[in-house]
ZANUTI-446168 format. One line per 8 residues: number of its first residue (from 1); for each residue x, y, z of C-alpha. Coordinates in Angstrom, 2 decimals. Layout:
BEGIN
NUM	X Y Z; ...
This chain:
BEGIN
1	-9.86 -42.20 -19.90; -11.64 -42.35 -16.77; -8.56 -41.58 -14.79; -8.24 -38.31 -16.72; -11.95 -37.77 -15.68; -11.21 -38.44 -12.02; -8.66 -35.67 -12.31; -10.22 -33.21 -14.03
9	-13.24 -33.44 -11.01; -10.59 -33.51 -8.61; -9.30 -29.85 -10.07; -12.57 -29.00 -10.33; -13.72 -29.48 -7.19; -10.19 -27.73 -5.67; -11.30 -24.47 -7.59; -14.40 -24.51 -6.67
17	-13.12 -24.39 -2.99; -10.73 -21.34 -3.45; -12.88 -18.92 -4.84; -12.09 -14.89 -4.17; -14.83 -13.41 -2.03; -13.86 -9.43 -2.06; -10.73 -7.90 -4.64; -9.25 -4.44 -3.93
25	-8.82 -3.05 -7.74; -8.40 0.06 -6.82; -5.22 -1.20 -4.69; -3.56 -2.34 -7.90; -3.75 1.06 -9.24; -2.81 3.72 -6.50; 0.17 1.08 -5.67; 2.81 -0.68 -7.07
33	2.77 -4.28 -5.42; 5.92 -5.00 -4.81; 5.54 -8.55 -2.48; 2.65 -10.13 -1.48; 1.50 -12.22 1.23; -1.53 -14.61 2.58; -2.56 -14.06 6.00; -5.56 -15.70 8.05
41	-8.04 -13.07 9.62; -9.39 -13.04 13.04; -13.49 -12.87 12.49; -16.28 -13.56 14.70; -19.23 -15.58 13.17; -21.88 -13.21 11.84; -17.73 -11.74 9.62; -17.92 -14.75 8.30
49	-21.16 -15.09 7.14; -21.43 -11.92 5.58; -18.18 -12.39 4.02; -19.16 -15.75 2.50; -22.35 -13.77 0.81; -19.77 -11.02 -0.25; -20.77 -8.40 1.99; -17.24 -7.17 2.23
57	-15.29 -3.56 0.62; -11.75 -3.68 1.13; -11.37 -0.30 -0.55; -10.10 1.70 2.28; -8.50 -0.39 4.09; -4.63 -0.29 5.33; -2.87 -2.46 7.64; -0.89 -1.23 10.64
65	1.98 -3.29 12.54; 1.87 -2.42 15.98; 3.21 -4.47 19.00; 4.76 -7.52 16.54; 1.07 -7.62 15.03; -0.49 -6.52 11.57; -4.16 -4.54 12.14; -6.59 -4.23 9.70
73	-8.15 -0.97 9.57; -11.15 0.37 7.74; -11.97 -3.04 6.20; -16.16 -2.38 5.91; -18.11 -6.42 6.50; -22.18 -5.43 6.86; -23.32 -6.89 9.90; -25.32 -9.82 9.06
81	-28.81 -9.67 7.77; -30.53 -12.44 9.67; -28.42 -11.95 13.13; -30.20 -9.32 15.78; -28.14 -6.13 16.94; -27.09 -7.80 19.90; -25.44 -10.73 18.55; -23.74 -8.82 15.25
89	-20.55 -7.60 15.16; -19.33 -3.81 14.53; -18.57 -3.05 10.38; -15.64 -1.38 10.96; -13.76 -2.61 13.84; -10.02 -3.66 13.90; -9.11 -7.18 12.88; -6.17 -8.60 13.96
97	-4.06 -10.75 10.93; -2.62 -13.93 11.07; 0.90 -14.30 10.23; 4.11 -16.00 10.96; 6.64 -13.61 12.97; 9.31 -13.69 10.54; 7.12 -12.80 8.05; 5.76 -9.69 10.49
105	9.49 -8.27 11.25; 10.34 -8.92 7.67; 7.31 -6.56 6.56; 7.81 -4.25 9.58; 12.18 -3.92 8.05; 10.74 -3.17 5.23; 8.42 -0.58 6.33; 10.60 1.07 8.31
113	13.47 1.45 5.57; 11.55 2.23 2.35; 8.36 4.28 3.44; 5.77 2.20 1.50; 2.20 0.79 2.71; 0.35 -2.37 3.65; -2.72 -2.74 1.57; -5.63 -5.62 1.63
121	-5.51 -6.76 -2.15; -8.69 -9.79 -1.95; -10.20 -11.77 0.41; -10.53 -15.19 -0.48; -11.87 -19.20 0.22; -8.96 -21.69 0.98; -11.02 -24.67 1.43; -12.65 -23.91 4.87
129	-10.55 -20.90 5.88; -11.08 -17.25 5.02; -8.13 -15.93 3.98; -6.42 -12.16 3.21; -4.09 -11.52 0.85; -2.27 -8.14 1.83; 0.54 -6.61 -0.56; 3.45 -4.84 0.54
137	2.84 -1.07 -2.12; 4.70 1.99 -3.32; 2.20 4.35 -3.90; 2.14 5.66 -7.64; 2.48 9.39 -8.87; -0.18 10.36 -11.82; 2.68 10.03 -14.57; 2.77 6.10 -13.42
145	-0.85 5.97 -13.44; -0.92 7.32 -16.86; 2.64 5.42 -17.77; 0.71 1.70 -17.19; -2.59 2.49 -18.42; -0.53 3.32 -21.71; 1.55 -0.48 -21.60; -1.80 -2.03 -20.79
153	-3.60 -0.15 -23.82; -0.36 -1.47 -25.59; -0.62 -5.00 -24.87; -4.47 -5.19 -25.29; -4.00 -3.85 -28.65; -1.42 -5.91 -29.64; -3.33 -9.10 -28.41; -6.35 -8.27 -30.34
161	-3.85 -7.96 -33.47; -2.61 -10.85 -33.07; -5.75 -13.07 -32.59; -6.22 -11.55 -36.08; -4.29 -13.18 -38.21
């Protein structure tokens, strides 16, 4: 019994550490994610902190791969509430993302050939790190808008039917 105990704190504790700081929802319904992928972000100190206290909108953001690196653009973190104007850092300025450079040129192929989009999806805890999770999207015409709210109507419906009986 107390070894069940020990793990169920143990899981506990590792959710508790990877918690999502800032979701794009809006993201999931222009595009269609096709691949995803987690990336570290470049941030000064007074990002961080106003990440951490969920002072970030990922909403208009886009990524850019330029020079075998990814970009984030138009990502908005408020500067930092108990830093001065001196020592805060600009809302909307460029971050640079953290990836491996197979995982870059396989983005950038893909890019290239198919004419979709990198979007920011959520920014999240991994233990100590800040981390982005950017997905590689098709963008959606109104009848596929209108096409998935219908399945999702579908399945709520038929959920709520079956919790029925």
């Amino acid at each position: 019994m107390n070894k069940q105990k020990a793990k169920q704190l143990k899981a506990a504790q590792r959710a508790s550490k990877n918690k999502r700081l800032a979701e794009n929802r809006l993201a999931r319904h222009q595009y269609e994610i096709l691949e995803t992928l987690e990336t570290g972000i470049e941030l000064l100190g007074t990002e961080v902190k106003s990440i951490r206290a969920g002072k970030a909108n990922l909403k208009d953001g886009f990524c850019l791969i330029r020079k075998g690196e990814i970009r984030l653009h138009n990502v908005h973190i408020s500067p930092h509430s108990f830093a001065s104007d001196y020592f805060n850092h600009d809302p909307l300025r460029v971050r640079k993302l953290l990836a491996h450079r197979r995982e870059i040129e396989k983005f950038k192929n893909q890019l290239d050939k198919k004419g979709l989009a990198l979007i920011p999806l959520s920014l999240q805890l991994k233990g100590s790190w800040i981390k982005l999770i950017i997905g590689l999207g098709k963008g959606r015409k109104l009848h596929d808008k209108r096409q998935e709210e219908k399945k999702k109507q579908a399945d709520r419906e038929v959920k709520t039917a079956l919790k029925r009986y």
